[in-house]
N, CA, C and O atoms as CSV, one atom per row, in Angstrom:
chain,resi,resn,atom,element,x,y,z
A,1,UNK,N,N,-44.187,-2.730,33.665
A,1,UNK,CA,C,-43.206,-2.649,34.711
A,1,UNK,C,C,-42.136,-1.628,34.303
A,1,UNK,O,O,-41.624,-1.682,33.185
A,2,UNK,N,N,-41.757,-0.588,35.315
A,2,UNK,CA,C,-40.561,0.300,34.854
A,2,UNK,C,C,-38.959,-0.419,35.225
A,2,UNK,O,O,-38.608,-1.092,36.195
A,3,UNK,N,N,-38.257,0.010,34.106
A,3,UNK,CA,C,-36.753,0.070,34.407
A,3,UNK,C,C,-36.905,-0.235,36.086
A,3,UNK,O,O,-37.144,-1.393,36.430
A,4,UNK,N,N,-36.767,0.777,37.063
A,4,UNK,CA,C,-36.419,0.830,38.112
A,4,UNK,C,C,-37.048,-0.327,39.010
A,4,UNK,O,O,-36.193,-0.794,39.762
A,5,UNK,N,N,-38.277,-0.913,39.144
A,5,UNK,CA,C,-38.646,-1.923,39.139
A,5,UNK,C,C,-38.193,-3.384,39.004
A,5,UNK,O,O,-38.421,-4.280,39.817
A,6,UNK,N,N,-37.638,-3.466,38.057
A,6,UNK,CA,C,-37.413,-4.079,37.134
A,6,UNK,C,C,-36.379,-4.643,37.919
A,6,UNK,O,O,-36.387,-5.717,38.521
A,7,UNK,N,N,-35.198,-3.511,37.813
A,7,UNK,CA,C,-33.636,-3.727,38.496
A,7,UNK,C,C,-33.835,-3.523,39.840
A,7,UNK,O,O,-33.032,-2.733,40.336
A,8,UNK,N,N,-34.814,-4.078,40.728
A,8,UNK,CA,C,-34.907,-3.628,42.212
A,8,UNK,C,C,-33.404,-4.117,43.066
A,8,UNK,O,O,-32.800,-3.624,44.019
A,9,UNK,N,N,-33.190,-5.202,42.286
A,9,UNK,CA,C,-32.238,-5.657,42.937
A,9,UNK,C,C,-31.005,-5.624,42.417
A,9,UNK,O,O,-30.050,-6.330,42.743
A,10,UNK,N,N,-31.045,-4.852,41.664
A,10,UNK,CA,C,-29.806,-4.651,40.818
A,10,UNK,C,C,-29.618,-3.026,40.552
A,10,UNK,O,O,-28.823,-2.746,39.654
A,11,UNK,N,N,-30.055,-2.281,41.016
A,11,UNK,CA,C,-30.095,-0.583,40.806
A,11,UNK,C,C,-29.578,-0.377,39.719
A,11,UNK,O,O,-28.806,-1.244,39.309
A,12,UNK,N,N,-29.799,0.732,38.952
A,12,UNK,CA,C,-29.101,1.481,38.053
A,12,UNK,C,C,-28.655,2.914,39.026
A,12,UNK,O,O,-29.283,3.318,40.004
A,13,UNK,N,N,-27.451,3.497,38.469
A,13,UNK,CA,C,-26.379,4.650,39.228
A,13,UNK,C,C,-27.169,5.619,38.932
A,13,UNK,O,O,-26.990,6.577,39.684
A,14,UNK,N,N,-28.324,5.852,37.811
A,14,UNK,CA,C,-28.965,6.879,37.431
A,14,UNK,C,C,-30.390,7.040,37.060
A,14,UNK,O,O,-31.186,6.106,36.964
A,15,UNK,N,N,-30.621,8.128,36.885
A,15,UNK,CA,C,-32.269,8.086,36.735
A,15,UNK,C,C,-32.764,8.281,35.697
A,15,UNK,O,O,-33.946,8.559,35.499
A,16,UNK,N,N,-31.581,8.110,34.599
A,16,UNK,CA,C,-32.269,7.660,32.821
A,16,UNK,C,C,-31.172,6.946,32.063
A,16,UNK,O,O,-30.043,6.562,32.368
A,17,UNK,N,N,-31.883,6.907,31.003
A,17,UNK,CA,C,-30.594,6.031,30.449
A,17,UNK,C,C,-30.585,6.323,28.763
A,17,UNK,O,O,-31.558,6.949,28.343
A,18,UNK,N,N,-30.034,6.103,28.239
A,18,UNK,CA,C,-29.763,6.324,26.529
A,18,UNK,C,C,-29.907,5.036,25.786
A,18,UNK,O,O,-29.056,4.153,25.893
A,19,UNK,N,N,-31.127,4.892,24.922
A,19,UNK,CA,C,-30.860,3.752,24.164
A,19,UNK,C,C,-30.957,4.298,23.219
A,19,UNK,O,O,-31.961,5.002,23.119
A,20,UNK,N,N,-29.665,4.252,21.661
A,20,UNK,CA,C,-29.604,4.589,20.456
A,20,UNK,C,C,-30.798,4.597,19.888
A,20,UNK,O,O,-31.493,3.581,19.899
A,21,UNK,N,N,-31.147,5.582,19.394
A,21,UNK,CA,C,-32.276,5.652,18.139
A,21,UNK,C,C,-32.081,5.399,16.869
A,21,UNK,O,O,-31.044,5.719,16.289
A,22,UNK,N,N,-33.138,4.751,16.272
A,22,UNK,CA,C,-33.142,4.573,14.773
A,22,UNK,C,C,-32.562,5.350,14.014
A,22,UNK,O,O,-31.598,5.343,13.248
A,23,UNK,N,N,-33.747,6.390,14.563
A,23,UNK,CA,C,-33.502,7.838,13.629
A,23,UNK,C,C,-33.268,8.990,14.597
A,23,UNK,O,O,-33.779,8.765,15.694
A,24,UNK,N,N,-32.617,10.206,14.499
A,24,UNK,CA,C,-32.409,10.742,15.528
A,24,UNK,C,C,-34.072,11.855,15.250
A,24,UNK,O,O,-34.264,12.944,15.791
A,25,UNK,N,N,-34.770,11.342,14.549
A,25,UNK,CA,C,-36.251,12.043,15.077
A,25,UNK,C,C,-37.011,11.534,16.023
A,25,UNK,O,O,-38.165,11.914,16.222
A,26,UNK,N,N,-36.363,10.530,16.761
A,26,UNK,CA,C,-37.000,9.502,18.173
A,26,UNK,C,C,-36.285,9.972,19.019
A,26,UNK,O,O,-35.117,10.349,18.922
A,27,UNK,N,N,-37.028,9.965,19.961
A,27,UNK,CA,C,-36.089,10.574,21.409
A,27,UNK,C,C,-35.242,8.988,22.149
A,27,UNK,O,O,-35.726,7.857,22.193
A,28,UNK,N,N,-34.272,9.316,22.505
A,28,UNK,CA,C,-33.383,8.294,22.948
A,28,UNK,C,C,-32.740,8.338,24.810
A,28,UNK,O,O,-31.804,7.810,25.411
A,29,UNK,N,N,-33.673,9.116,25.109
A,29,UNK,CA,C,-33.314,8.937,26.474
A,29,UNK,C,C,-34.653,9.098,27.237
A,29,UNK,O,O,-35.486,9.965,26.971
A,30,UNK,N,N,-34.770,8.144,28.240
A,30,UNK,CA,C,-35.710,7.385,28.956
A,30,UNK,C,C,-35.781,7.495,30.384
A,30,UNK,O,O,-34.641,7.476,30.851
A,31,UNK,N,N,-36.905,7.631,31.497
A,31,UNK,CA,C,-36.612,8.007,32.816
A,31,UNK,C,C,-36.479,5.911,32.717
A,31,UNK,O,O,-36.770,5.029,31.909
A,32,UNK,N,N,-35.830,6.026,34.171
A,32,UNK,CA,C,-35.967,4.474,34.626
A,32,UNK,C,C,-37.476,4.090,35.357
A,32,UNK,O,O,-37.763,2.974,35.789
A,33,UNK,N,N,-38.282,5.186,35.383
A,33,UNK,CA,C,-39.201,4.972,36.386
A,33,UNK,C,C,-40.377,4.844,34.957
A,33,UNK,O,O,-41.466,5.407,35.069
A,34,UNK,N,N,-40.079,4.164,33.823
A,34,UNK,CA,C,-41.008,4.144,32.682
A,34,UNK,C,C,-40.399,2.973,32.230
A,34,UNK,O,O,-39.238,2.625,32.445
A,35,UNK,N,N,-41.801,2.018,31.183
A,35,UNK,CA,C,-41.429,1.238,30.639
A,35,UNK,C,C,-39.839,1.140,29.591
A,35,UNK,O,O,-39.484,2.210,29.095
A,36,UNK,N,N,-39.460,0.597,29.466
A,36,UNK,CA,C,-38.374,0.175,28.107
A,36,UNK,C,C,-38.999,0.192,26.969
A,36,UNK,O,O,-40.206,0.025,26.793
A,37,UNK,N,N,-38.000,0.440,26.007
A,37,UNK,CA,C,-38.738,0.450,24.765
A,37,UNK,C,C,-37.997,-1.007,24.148
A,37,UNK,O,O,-37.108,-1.532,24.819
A,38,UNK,N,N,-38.257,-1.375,23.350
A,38,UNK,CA,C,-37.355,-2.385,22.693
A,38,UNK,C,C,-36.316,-2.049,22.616
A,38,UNK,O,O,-35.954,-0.945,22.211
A,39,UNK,N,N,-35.401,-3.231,23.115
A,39,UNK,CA,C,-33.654,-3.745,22.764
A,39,UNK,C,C,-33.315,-3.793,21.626
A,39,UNK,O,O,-33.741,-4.598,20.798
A,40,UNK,N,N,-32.419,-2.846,21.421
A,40,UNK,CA,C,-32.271,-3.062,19.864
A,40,UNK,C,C,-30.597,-3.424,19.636
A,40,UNK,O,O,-29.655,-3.018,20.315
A,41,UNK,N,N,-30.568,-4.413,18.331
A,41,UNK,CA,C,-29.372,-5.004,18.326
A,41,UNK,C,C,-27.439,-3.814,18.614
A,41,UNK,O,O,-26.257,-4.136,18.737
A,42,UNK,N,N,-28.023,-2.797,18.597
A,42,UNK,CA,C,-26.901,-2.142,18.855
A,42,UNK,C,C,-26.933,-1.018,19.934
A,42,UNK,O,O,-27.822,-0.205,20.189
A,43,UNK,N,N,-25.560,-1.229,20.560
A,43,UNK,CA,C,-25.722,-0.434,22.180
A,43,UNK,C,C,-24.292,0.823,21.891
A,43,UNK,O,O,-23.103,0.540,22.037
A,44,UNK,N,N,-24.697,1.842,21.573
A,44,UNK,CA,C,-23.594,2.931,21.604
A,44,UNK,C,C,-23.493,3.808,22.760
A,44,UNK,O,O,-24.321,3.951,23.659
A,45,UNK,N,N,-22.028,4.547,22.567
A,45,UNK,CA,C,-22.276,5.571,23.438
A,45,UNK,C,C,-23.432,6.679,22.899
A,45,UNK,O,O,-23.834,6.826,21.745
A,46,UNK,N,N,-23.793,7.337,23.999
A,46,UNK,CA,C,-24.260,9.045,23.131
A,46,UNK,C,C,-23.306,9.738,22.247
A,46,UNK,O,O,-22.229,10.279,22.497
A,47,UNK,N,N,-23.847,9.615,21.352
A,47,UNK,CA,C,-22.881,11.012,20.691
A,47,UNK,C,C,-22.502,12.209,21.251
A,47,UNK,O,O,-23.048,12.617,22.276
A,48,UNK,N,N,-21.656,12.800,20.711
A,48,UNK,CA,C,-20.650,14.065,21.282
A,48,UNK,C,C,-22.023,15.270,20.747
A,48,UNK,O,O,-22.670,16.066,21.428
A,49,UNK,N,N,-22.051,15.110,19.982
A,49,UNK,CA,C,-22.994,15.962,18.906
A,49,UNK,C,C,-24.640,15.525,18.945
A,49,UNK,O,O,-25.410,16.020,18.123
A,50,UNK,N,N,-25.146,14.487,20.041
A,50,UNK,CA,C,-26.583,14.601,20.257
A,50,UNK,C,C,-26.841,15.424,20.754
A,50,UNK,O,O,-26.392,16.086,21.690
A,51,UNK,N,N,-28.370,15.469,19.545
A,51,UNK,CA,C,-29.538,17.144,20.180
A,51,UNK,C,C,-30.292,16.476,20.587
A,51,UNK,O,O,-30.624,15.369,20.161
A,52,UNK,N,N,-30.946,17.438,22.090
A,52,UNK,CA,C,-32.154,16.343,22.596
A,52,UNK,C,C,-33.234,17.002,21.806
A,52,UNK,O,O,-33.601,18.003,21.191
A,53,UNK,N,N,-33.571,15.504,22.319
A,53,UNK,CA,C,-35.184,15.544,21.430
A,53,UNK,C,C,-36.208,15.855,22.321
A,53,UNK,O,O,-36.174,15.518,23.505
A,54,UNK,N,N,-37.449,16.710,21.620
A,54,UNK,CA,C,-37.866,16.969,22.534
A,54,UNK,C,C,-39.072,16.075,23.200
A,54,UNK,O,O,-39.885,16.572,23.979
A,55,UNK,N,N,-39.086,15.050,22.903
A,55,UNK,CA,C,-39.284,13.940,24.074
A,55,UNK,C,C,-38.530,13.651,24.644
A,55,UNK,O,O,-39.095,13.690,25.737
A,56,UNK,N,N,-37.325,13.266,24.892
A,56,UNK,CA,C,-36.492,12.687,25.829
A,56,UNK,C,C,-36.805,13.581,27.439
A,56,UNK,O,O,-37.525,14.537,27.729
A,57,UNK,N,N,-36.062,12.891,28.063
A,57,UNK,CA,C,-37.136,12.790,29.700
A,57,UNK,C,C,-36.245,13.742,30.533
A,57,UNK,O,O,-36.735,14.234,31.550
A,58,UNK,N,N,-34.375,14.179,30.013
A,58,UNK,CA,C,-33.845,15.286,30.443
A,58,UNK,C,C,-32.767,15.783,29.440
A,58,UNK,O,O,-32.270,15.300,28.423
A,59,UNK,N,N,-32.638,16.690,29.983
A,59,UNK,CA,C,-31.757,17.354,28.772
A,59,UNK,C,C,-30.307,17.230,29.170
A,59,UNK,O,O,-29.457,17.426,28.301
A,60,UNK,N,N,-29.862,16.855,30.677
A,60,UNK,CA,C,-28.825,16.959,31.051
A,60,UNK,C,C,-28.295,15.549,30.938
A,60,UNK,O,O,-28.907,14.496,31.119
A,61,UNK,N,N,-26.837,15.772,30.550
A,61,UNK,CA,C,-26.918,14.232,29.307
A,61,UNK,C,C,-25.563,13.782,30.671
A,61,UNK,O,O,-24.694,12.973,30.344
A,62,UNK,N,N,-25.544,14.372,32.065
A,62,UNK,CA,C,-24.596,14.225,32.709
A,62,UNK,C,C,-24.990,13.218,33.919
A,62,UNK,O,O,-24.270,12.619,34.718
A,63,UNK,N,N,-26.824,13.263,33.710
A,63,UNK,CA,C,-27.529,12.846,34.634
A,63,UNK,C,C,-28.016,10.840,33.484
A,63,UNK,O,O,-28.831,9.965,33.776
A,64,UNK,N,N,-27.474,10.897,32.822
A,64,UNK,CA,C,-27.690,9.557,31.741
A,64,UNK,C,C,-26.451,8.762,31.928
A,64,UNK,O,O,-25.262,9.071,32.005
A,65,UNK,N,N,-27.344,7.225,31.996
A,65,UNK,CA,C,-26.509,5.996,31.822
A,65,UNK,C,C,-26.848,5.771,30.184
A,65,UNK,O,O,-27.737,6.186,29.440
A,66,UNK,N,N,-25.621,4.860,30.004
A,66,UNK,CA,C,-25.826,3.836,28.669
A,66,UNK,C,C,-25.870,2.296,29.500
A,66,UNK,O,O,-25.229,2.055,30.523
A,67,UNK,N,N,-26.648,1.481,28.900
A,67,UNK,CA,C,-27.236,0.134,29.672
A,67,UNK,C,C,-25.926,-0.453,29.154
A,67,UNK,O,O,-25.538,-0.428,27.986
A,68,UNK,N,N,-25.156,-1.117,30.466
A,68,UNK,CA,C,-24.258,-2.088,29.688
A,68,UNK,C,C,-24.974,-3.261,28.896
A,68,UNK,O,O,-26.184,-3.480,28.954
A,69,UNK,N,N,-24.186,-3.885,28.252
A,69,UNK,CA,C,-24.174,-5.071,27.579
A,69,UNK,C,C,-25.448,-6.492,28.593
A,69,UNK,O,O,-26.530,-6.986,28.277
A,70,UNK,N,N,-24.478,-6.669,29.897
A,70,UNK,CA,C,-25.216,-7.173,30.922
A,70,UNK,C,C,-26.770,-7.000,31.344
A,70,UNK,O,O,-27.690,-7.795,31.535
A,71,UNK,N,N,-26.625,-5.467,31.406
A,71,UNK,CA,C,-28.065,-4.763,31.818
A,71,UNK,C,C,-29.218,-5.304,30.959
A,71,UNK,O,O,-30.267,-5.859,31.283
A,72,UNK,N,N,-28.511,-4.850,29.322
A,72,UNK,CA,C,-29.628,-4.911,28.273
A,72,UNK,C,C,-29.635,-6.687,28.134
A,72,UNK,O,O,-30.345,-6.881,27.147
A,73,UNK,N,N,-29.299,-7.683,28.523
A,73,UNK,CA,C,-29.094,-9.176,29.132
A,73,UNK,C,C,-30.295,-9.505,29.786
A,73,UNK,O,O,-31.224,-10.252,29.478
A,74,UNK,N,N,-30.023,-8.619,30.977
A,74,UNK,CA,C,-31.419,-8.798,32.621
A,74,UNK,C,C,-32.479,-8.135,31.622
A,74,UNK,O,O,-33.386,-8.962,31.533
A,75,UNK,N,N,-32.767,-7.084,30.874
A,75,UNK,CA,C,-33.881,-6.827,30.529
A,75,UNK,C,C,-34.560,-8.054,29.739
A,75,UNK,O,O,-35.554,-8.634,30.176
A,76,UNK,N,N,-33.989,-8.353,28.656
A,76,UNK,CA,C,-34.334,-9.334,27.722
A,76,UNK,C,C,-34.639,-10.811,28.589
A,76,UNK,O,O,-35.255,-11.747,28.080
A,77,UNK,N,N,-33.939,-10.829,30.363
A,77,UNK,CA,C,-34.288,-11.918,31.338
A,77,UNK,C,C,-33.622,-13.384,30.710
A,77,UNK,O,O,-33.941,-14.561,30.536
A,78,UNK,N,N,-32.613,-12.566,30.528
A,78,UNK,CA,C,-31.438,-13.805,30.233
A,78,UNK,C,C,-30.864,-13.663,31.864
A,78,UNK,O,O,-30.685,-12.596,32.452
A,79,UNK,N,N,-30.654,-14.907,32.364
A,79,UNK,CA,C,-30.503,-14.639,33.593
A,79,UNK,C,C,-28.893,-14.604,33.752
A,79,UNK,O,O,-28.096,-14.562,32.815
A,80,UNK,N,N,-28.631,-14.626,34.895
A,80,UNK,CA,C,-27.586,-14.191,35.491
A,80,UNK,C,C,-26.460,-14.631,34.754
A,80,UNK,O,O,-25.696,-14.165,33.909
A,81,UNK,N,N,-26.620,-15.664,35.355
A,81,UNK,CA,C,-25.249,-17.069,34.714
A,81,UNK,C,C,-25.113,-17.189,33.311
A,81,UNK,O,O,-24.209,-17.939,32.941
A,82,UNK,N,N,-25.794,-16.630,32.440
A,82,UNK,CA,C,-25.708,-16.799,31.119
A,82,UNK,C,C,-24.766,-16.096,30.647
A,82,UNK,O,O,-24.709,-14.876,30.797
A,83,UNK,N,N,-23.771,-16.901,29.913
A,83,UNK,CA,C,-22.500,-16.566,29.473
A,83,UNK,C,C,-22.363,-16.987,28.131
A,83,UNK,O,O,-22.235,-18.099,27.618
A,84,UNK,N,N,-22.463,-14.945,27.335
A,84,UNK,CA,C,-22.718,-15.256,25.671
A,84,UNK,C,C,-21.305,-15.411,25.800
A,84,UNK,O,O,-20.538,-15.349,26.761
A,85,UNK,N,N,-21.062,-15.781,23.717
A,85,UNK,CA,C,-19.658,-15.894,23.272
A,85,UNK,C,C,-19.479,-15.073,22.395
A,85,UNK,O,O,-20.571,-14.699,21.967
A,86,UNK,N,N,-18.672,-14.607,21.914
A,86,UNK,CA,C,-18.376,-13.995,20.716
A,86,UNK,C,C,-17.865,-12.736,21.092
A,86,UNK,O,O,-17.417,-12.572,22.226
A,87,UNK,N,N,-17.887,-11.775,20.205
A,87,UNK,CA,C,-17.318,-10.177,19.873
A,87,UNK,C,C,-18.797,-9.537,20.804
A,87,UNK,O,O,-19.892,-9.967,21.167
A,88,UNK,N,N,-18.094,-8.413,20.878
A,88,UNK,CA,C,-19.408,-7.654,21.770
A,88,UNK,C,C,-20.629,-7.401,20.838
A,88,UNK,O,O,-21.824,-7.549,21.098
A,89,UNK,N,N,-19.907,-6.895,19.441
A,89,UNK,CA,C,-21.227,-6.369,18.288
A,89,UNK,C,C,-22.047,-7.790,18.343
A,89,UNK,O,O,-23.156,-7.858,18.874
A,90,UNK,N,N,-21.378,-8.946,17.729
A,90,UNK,CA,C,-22.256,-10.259,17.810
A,90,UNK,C,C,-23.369,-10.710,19.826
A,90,UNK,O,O,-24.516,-11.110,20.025
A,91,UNK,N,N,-22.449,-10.423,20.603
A,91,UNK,CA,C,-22.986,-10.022,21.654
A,91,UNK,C,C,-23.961,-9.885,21.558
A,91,UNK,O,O,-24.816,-10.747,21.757
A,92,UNK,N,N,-24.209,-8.376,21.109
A,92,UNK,CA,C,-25.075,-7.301,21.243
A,92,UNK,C,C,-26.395,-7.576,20.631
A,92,UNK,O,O,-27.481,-7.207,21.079
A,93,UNK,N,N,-26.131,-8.430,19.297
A,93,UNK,CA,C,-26.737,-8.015,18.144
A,93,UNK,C,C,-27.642,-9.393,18.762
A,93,UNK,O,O,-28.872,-9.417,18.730
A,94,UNK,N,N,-26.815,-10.491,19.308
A,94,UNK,CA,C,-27.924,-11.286,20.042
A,94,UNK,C,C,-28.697,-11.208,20.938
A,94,UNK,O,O,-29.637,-12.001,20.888
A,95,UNK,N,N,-28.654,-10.528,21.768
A,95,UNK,CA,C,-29.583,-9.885,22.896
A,95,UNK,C,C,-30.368,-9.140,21.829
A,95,UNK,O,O,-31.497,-9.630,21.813
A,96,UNK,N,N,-30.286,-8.402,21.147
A,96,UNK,CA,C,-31.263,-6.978,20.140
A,96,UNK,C,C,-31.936,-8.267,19.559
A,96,UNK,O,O,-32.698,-7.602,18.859
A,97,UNK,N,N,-32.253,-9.415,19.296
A,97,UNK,CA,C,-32.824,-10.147,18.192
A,97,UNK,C,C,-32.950,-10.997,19.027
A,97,UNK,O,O,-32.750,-12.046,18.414
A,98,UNK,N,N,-33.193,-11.272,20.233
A,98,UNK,CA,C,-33.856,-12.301,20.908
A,98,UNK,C,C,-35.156,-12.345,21.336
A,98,UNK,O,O,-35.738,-11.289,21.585
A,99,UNK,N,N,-35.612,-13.229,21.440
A,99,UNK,CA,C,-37.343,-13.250,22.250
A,99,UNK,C,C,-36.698,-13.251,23.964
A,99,UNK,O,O,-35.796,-13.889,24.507
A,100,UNK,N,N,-37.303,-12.595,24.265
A,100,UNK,CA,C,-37.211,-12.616,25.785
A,100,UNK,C,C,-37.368,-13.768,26.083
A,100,UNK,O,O,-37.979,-14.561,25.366
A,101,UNK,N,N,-36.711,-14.132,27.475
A,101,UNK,CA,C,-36.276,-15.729,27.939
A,101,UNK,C,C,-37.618,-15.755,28.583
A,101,UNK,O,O,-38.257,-16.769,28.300
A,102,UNK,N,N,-38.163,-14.987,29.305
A,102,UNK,CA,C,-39.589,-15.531,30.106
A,102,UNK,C,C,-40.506,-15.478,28.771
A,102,UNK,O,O,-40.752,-16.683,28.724
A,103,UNK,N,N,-41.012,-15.076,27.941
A,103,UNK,CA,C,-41.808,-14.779,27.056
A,103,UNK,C,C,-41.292,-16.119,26.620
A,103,UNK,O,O,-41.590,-17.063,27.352
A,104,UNK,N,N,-40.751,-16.303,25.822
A,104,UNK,CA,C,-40.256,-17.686,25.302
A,104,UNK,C,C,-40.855,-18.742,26.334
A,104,UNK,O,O,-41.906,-19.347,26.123
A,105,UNK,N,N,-40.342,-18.842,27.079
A,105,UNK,CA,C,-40.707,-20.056,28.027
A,105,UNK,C,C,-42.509,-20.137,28.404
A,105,UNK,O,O,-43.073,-21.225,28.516
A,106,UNK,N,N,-43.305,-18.690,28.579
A,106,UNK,CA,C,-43.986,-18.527,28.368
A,106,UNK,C,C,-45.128,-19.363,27.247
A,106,UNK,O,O,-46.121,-20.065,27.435
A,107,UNK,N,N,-44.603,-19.009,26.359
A,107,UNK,CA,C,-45.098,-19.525,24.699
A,107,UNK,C,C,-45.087,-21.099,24.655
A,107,UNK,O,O,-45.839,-21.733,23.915
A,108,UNK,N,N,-43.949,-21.822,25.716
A,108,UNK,CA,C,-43.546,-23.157,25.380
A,108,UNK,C,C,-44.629,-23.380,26.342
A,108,UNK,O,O,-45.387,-24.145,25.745
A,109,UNK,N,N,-45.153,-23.124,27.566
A,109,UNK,CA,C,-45.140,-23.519,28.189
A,109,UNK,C,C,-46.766,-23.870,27.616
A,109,UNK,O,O,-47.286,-24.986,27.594
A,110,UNK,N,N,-47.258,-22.831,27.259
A,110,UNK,CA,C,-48.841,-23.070,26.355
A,110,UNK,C,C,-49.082,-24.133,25.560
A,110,UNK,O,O,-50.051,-24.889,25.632
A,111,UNK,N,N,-47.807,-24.192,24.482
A,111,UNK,CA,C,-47.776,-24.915,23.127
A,111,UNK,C,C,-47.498,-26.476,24.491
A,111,UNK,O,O,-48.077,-27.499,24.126
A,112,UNK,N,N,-47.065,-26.549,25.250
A,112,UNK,CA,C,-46.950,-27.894,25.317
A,112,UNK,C,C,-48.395,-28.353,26.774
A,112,UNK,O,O,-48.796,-29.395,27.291
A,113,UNK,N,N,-48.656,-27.158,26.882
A,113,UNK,CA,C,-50.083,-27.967,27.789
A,113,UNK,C,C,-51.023,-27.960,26.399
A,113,UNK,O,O,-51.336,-29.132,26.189
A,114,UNK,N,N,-51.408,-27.364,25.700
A,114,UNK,CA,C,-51.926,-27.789,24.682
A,114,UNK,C,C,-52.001,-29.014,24.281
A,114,UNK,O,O,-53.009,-29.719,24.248
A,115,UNK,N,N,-50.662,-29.347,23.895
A,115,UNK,CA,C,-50.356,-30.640,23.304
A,115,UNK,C,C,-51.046,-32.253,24.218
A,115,UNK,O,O,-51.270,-33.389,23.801
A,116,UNK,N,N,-51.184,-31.655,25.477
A,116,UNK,CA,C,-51.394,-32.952,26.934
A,116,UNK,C,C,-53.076,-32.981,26.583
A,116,UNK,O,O,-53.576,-33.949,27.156
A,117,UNK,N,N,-53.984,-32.275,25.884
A,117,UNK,CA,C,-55.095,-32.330,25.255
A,117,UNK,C,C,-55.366,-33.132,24.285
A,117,UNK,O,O,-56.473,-33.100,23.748
């Protein structure tokens, strides 16, 4: 499923977005009309001083979102109403290190028809 998909009902303002790279030998900007890559525990701005890579999907860094906090939330399918606590880094760093909420529920939902066997 792509980004854009994804947020049908929630749009994004743009038609890519920036998720920090490991290393800056990974490209870090993404069309919305393509899968996500993994959430990773930390959400920055772009740097002043990023070079694109030459994977990334445009070069014009005027035409890029950064996923709020929220956004990278709905991806991971923490739903709406879910109201973290803490500092934004702790925030953050919990969404980047979570199992996705449907995947999770997913997994339970196996392990416990199993169990009715």
């Amino acid at each position: 499923m792509t980004v854009r998909q994804y947020f049908k009902d929630k749009p994004i303002a743009a038609d890519y977005i920036y998720q920090h790279p490991r290393t800056y030998k990974r490209r870090a900007i993404f069309s919305i009309d393509e899968p996500l890559s993994t959430i990773r525990s930390v959400n920055r701005p772009i740097p002043s001083n990023y070079v694109i890579h030459p994977a990334d999907k445009t070069s014009d860094l005027s035409k890029v979102h950064v996923l709020t906090t929220k956004e990278r939330s709905y991806i991971q399918s923490f739903p709406e109403s879910f109201e973290f606590v803490g500092t934004t880094s702790s925030i953050e760093q919990a969404i980047g290190n979570a199992v996705p909420v449907k995947m999770a529920e997913y997994v339970a939902g196996v392990i416990m028809s199993q169990k009715k066997e």
